[in-house]
VEXPA-729280 format. One record per residue (C-alpha): residue number from 1; x, y negated, z; residue in three letters. Coordinates in nm, 2 decimals, padded with zeros to 4 digits, always signed. Layout:
// residues N
+-----+--------+--------+--------+---------+
! num !   east !  north !     up ! residuo !
+-----+--------+--------+--------+---------+
! NUM !      X !      Y !      Z !     ALA !
...
+-----+--------+--------+--------+---------+
***
This chain:
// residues 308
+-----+--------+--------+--------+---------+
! num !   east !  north !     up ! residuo !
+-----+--------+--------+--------+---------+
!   1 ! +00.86 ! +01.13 ! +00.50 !     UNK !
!   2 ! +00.65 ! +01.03 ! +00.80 !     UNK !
!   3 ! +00.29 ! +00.89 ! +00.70 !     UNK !
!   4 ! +00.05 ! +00.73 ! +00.92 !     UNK !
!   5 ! -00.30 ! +00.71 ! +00.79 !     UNK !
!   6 ! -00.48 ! +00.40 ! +00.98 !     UNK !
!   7 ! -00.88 ! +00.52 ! +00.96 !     UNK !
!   8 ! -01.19 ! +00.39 ! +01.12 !     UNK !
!   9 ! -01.48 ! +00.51 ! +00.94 !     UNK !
!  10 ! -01.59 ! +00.90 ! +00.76 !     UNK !
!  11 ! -01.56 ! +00.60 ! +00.44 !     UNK !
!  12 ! -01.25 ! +00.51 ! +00.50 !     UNK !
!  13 ! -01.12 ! +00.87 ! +00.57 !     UNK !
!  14 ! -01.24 ! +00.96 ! +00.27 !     UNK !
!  15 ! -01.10 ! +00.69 ! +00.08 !     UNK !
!  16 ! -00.76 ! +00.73 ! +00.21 !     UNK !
!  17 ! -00.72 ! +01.11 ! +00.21 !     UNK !
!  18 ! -00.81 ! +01.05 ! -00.17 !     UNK !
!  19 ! -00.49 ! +00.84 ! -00.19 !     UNK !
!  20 ! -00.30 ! +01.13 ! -00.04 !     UNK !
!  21 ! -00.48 ! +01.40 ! -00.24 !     UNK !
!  22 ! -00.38 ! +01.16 ! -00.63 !     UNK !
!  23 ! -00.04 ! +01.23 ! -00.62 !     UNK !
!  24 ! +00.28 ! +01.45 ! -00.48 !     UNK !
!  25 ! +00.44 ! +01.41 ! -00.17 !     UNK !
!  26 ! +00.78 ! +01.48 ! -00.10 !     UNK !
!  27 ! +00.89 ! +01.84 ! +00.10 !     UNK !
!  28 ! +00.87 ! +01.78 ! +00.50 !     UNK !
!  29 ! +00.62 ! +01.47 ! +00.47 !     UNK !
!  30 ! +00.45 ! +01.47 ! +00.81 !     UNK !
!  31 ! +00.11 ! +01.27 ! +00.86 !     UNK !
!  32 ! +00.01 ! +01.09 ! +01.18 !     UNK !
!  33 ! -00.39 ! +01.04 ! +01.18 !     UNK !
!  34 ! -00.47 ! +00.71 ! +01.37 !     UNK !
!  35 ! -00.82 ! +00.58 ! +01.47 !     UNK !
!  36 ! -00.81 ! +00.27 ! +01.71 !     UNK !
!  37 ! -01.19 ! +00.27 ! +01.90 !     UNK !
!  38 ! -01.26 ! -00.07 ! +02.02 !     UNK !
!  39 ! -01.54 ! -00.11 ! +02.26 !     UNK !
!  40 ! -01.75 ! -00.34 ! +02.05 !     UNK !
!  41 ! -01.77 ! -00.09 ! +01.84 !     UNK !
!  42 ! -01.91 ! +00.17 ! +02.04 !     UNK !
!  43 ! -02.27 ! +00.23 ! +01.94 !     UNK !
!  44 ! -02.52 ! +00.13 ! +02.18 !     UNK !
!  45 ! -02.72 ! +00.40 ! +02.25 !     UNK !
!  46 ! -02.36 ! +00.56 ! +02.37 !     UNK !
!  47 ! -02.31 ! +00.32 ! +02.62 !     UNK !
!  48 ! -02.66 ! +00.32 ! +02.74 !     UNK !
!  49 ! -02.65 ! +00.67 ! +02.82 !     UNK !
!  50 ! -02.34 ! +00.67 ! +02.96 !     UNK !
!  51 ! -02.44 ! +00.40 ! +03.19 !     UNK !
!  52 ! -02.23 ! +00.14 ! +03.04 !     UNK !
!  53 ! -01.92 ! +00.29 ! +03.20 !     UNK !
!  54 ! -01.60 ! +00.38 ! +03.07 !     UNK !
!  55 ! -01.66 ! +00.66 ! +02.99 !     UNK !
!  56 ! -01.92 ! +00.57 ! +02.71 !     UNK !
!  57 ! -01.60 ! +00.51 ! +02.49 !     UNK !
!  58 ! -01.40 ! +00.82 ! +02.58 !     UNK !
!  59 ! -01.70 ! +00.99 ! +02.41 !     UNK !
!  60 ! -01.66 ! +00.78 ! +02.10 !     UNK !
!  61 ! -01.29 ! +00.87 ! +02.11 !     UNK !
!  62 ! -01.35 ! +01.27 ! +02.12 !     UNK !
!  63 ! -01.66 ! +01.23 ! +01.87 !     UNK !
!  64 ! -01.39 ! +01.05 ! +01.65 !     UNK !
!  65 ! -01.12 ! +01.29 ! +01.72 !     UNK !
!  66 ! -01.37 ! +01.57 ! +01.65 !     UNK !
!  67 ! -01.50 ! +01.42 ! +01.27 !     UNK !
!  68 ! -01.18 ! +01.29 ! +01.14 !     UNK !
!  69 ! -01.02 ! +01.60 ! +01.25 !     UNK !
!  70 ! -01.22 ! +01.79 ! +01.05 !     UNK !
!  71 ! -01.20 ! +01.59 ! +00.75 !     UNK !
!  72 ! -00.82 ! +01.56 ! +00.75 !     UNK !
!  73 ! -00.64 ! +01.80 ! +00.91 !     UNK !
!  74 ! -00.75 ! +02.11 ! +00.66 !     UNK !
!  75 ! -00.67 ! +01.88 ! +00.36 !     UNK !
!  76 ! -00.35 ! +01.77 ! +00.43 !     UNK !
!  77 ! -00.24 ! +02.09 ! +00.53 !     UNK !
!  78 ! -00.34 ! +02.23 ! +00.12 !     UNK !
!  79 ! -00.11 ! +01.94 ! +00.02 !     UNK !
!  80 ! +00.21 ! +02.15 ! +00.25 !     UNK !
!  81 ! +00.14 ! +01.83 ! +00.52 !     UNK !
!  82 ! +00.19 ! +01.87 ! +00.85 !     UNK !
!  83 ! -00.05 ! +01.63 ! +01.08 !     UNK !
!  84 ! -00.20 ! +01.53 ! +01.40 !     UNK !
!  85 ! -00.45 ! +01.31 ! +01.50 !     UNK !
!  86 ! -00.44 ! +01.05 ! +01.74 !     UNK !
!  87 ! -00.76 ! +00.86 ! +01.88 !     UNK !
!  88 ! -00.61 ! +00.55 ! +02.08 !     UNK !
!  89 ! -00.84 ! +00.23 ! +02.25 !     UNK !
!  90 ! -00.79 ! -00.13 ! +02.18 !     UNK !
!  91 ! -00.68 ! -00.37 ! +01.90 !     UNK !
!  92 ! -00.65 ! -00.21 ! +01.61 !     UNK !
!  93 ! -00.46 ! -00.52 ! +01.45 !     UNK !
!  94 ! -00.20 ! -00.48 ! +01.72 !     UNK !
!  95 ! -00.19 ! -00.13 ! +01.80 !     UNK !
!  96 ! -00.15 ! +00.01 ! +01.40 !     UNK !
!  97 ! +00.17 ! -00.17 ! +01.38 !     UNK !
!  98 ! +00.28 ! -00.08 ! +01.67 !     UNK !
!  99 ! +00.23 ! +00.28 ! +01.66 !     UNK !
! 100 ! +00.39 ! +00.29 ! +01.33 !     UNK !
! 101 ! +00.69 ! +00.12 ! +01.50 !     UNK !
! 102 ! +00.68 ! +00.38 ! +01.78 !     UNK !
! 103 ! +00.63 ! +00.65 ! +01.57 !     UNK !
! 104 ! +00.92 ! +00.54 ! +01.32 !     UNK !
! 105 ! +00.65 ! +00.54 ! +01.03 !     UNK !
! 106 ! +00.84 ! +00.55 ! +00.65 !     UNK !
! 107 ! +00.49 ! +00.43 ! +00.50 !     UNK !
! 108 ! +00.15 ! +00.28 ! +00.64 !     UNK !
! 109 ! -00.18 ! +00.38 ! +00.44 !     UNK !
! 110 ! -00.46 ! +00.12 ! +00.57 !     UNK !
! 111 ! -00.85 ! +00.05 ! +00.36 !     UNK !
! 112 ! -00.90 ! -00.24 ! +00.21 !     UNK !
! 113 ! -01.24 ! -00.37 ! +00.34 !     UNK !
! 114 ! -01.33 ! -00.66 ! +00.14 !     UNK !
! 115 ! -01.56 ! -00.88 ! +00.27 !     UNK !
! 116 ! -01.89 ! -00.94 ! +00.01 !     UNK !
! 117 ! -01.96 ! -01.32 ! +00.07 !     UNK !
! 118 ! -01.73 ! -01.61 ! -00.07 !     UNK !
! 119 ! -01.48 ! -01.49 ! +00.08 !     UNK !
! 120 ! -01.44 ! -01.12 ! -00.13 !     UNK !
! 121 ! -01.10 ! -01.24 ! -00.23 !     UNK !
! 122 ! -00.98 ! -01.17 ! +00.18 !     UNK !
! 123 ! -00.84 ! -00.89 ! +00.34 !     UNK !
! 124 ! -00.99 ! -00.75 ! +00.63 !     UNK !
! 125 ! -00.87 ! -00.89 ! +00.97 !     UNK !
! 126 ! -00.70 ! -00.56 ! +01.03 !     UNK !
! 127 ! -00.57 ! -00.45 ! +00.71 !     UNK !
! 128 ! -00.37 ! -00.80 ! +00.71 !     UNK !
! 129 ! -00.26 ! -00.83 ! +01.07 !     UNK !
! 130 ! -00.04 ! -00.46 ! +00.93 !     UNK !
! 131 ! +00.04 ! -00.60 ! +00.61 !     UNK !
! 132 ! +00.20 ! -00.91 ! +00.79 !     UNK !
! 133 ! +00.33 ! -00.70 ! +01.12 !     UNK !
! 134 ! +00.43 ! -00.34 ! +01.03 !     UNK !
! 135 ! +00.86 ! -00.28 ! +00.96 !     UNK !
! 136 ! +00.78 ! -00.02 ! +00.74 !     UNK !
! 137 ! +00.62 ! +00.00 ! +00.40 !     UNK !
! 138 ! +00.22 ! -00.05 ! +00.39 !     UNK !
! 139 ! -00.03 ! +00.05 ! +00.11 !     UNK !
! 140 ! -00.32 ! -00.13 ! +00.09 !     UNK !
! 141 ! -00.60 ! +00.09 ! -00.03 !     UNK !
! 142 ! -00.90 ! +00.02 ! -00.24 !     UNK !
! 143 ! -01.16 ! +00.24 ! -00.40 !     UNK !
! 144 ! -01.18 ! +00.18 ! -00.81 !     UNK !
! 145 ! -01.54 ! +00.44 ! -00.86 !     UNK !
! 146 ! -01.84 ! +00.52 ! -00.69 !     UNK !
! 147 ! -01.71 ! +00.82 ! -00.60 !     UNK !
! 148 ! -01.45 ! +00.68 ! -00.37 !     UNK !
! 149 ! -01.14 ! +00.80 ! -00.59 !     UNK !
! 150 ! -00.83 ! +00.54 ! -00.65 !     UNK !
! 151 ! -00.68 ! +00.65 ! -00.94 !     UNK !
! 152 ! -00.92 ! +00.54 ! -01.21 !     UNK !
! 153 ! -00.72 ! +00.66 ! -01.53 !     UNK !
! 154 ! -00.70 ! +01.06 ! -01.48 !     UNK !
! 155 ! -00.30 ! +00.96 ! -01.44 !     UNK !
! 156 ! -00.14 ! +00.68 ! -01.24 !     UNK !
! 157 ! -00.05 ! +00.35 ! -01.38 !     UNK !
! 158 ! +00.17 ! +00.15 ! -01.18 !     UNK !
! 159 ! +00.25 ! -00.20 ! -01.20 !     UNK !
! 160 ! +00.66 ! -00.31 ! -01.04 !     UNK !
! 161 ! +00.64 ! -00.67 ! -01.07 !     UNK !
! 162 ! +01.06 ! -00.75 ! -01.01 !     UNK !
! 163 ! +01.25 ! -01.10 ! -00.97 !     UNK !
! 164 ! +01.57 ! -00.95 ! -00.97 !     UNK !
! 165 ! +01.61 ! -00.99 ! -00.61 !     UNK !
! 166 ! +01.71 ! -00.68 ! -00.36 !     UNK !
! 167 ! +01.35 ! -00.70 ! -00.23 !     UNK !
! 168 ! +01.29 ! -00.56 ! -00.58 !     UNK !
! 169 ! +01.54 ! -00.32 ! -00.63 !     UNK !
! 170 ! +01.42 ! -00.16 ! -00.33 !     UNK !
! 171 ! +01.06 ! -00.16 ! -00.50 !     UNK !
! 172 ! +01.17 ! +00.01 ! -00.83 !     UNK !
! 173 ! +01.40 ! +00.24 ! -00.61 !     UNK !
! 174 ! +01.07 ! +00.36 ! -00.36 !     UNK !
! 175 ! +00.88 ! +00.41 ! -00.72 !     UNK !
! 176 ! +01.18 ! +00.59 ! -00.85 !     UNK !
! 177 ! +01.25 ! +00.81 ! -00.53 !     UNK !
! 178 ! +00.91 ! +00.93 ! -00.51 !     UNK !
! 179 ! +00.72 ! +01.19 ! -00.68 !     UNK !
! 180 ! +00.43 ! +01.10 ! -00.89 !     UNK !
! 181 ! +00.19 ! +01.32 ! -01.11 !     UNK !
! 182 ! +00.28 ! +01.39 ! -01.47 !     UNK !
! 183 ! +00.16 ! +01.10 ! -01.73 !     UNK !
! 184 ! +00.25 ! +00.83 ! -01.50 !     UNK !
! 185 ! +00.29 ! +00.53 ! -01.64 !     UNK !
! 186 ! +00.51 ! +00.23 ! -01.49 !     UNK !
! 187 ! +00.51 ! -00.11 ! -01.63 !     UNK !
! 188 ! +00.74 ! -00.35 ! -01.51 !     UNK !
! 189 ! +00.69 ! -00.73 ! -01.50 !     UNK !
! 190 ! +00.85 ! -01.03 ! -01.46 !     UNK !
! 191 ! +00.72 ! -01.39 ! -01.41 !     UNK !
! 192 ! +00.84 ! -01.74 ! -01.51 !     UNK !
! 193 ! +00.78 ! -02.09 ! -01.46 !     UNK !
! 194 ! +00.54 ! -02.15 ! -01.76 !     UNK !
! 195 ! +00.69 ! -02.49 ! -01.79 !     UNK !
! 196 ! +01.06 ! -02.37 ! -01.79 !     UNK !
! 197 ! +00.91 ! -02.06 ! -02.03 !     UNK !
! 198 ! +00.77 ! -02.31 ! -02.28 !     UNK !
! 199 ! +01.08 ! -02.52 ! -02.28 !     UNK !
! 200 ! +01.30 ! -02.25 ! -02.33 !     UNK !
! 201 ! +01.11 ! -02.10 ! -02.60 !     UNK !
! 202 ! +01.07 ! -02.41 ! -02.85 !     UNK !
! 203 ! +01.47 ! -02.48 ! -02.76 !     UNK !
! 204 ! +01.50 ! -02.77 ! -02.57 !     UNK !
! 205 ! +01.66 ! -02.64 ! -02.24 !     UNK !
! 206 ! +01.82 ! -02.29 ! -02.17 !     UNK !
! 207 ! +01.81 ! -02.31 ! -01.79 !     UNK !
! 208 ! +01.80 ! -01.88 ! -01.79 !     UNK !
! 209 ! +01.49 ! -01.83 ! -01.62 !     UNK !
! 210 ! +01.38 ! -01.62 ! -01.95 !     UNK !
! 211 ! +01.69 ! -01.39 ! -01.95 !     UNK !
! 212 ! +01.70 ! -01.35 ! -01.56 !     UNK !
! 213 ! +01.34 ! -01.25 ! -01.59 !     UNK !
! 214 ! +01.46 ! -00.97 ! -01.89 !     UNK !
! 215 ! +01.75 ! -00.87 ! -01.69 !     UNK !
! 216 ! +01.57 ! -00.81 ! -01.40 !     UNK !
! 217 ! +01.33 ! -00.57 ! -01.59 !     UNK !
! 218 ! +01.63 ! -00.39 ! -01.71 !     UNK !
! 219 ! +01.77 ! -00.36 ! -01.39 !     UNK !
! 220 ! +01.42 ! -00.20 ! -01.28 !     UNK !
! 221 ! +01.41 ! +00.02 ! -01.61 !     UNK !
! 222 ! +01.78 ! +00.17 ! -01.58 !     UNK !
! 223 ! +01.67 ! +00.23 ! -01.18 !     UNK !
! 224 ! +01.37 ! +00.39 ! -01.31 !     UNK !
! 225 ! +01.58 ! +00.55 ! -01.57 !     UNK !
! 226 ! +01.56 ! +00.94 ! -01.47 !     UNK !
! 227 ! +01.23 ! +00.90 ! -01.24 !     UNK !
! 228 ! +01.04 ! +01.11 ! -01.48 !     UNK !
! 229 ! +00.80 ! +00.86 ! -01.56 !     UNK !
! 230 ! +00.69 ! +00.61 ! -01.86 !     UNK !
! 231 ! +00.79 ! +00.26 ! -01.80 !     UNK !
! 232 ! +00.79 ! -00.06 ! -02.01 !     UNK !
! 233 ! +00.83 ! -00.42 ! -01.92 !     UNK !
! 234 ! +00.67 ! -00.76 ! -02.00 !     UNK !
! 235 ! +00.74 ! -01.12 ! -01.94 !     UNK !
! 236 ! +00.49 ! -01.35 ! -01.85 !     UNK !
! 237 ! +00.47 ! -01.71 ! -01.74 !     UNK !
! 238 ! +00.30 ! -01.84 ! -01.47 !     UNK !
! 239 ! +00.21 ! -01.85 ! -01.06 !     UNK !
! 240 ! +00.33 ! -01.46 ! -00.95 !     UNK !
! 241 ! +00.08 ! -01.39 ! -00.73 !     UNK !
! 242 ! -00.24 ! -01.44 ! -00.96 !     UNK !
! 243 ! -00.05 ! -01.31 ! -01.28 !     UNK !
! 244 ! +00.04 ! -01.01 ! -01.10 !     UNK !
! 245 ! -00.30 ! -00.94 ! -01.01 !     UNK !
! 246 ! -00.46 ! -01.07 ! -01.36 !     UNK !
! 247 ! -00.18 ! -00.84 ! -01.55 !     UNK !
! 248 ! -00.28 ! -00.51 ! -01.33 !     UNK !
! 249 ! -00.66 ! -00.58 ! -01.36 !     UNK !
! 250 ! -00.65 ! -00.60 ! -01.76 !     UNK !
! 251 ! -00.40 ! -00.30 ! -01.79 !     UNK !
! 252 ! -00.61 ! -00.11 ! -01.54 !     UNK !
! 253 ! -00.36 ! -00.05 ! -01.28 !     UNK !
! 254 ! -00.38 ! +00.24 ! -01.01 !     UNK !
! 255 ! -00.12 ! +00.05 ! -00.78 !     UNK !
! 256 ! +00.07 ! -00.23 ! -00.76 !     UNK !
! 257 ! +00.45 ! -00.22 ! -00.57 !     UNK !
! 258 ! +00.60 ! -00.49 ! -00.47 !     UNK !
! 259 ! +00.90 ! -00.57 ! -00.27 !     UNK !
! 260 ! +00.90 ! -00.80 ! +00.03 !     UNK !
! 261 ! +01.16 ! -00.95 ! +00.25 !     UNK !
! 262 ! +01.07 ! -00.98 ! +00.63 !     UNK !
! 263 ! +01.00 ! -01.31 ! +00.82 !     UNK !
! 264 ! +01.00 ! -01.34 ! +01.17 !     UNK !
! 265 ! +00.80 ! -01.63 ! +01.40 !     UNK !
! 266 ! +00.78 ! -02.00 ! +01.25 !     UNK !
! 267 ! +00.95 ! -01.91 ! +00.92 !     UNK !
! 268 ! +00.69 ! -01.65 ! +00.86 !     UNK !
! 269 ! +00.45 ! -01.89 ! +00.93 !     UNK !
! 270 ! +00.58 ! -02.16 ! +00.70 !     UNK !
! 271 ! +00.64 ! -01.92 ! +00.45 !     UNK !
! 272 ! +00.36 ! -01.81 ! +00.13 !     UNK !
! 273 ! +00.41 ! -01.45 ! +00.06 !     UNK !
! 274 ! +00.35 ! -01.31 ! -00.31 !     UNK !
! 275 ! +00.32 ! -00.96 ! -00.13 !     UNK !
! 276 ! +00.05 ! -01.07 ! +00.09 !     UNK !
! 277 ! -00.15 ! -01.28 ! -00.17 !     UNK !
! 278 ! -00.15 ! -00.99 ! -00.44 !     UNK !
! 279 ! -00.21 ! -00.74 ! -00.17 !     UNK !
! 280 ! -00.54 ! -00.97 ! -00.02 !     UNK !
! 281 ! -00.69 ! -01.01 ! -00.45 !     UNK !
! 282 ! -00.56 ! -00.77 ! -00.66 !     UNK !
! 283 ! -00.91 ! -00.49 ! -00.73 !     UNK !
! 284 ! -00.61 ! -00.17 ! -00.71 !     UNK !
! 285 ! -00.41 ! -00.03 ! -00.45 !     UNK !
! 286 ! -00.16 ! -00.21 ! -00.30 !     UNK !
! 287 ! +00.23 ! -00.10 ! -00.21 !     UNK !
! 288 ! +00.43 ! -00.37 ! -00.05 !     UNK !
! 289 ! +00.78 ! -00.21 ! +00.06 !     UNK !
! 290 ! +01.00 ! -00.38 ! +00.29 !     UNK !
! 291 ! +01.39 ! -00.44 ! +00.20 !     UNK !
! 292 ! +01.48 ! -00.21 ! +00.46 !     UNK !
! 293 ! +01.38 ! +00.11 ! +00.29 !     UNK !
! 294 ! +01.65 ! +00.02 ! +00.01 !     UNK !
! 295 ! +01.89 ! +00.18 ! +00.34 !     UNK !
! 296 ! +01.70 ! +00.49 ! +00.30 !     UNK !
! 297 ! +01.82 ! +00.82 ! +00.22 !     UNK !
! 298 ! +01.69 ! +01.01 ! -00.12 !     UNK !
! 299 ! +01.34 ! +01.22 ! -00.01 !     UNK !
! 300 ! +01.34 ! +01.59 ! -00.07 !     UNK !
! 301 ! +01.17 ! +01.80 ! -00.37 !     UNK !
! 302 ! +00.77 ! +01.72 ! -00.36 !     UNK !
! 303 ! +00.59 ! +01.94 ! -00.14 !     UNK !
! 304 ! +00.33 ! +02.03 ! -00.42 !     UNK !
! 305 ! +00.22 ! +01.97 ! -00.79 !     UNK !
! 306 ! -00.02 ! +01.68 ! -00.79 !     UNK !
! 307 ! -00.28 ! +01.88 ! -00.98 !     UNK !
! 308 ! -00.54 ! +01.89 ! -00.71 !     UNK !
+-----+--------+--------+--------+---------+
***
């Protein structure tokens, strides 16, 4: 598995490598450290002594390299990861996809940062420009304690919301293919049109939407059948998007996985995306998996216990 870890901050590294650190990853997973230095973010003092030349940001980029080198490179080599880092100048919300592109990146891990205003609902610029642009898989991150941890249960709970679609299956098969720490718990979901639920319920039209929704959590359950993990399933009426994020914040959920199916141009422009909307509100971690990793191979035996 080849993981690139999008940082930008000793926060952010921290956050992220606490992702890596919650849970097994399989044998041969190599990690690709990326920090994207834009100019505006050089610190002032920096350029003044460097004469507000160029080279005022190569020394951001080697004090970069230097720090997040030293708080990822040891850590991810006790987890049996092999990793580099790579300090690169420019836009991060361009260059992150594309150097996961380049790189032929399996899985994106990217912070979260919420803005605090009226607006706290939002992604960051960044963190949405590689949810909407990268080919492979992306994982939102957010912190759930002070102590900059994600996993806020002592085990993982994961929330599969399913439609039956083949963006799906390739959801419950990306849970189901990975390894996860012992005690997970996975809890599939399904929505419905609460009118067409309602309807249904009292009798007065069978238009299926009630049994697609069950079938499509047993066609998630029997994929997750031999994953080693604890799943159920629940069906629930209403908008996906907001009762995916409502059902994961009262069950307390570690991570949310969703499936997505790619859009290119105008149609992704005219196009709402449940991925996007429950990755931009929901308070946990985010996985959205593109349809494309369903062509994926099986991942080798985890490359260590998940007890650290």
């Amino acid at each position: 598995m080849k993981l690139l870890i999008a940082v930008d901050s000793v926060v952010t590294t921290e956050i992220l490598m606490n992702a890596v650190e919650s849970r097994p990853w399989p044998r041969g997973t190599q990690a690709r450290v990326v920090s994207v230095v834009e100019d505006d973010k050089v610190p002032e003092d920096v350029w003044r002594d460097a004469g507000y030349t160029a080279d005022a940001v190569r020394q951001e980029m080697r004090r970069r390299g230097e720090q997040i080198t030293a708080l990822t490179v040891e850590r991810l080599r006790r987890l049996g990861i092999e990793s580099e880092v790579a300090i690169m100048r420019g836009d991060p919300q361009w260059i992150i996809p594309y150097e996961a592109r380049k790189w032929s990146a399996d899985l994106v891990l990217i912070r979260a940062h919420n803005l605090t205003d009226f607006r706290s609902l939002m992604l960051g610029s960044v963190a949405k420009a590689v949810v909407r642009d990268a080919r492979c898989s992306v994982e939102v991150v957010r912190a759930v304690r002070d102590d900059l941890k994600v996993v806020g249960n002592g085990h993982m709970k994961i929330l599969l919301a399913t439609d039956g679609s083949e963006q799906s299956a390739a959801a419950a098969r990306a849970v189901a293919e990975r390894p996860w720490p012992g005690g997970t718990e996975v809890m599939v979901m399904s929505m419905v049109n609460p009118l067409v639920y309602s309807v249904e319920e009292i009798g007065l039209y069978d238009g299926g939407g009630t049994k697609r929704a069950h079938r499509a959590i047993g066609d998630a359950a029997q994929i997750l059948k031999n994953a080693g993990v604890k799943s159920s399933g629940k069906v629930i009426a209403g908008k996906p998007g907001k009762q995916i994020v409502n059902e994961a914040r009262g069950w307390g959920a570690d991570l949310i996985v969703v499936g997505t199916q790619d859009r290119r141009g105008l149609k992704r422009l005219l196009s709402g995306s449940i991925s996007e909307t429950v990755a931009s509100r929901a308070l946990c971690s985010v996985k959205i998996v593109r349809d494309h990793d369903a062509r994926r191979t099986r991942w080798p035996a985890c490359s260590h216990d998940g007890s650290d």
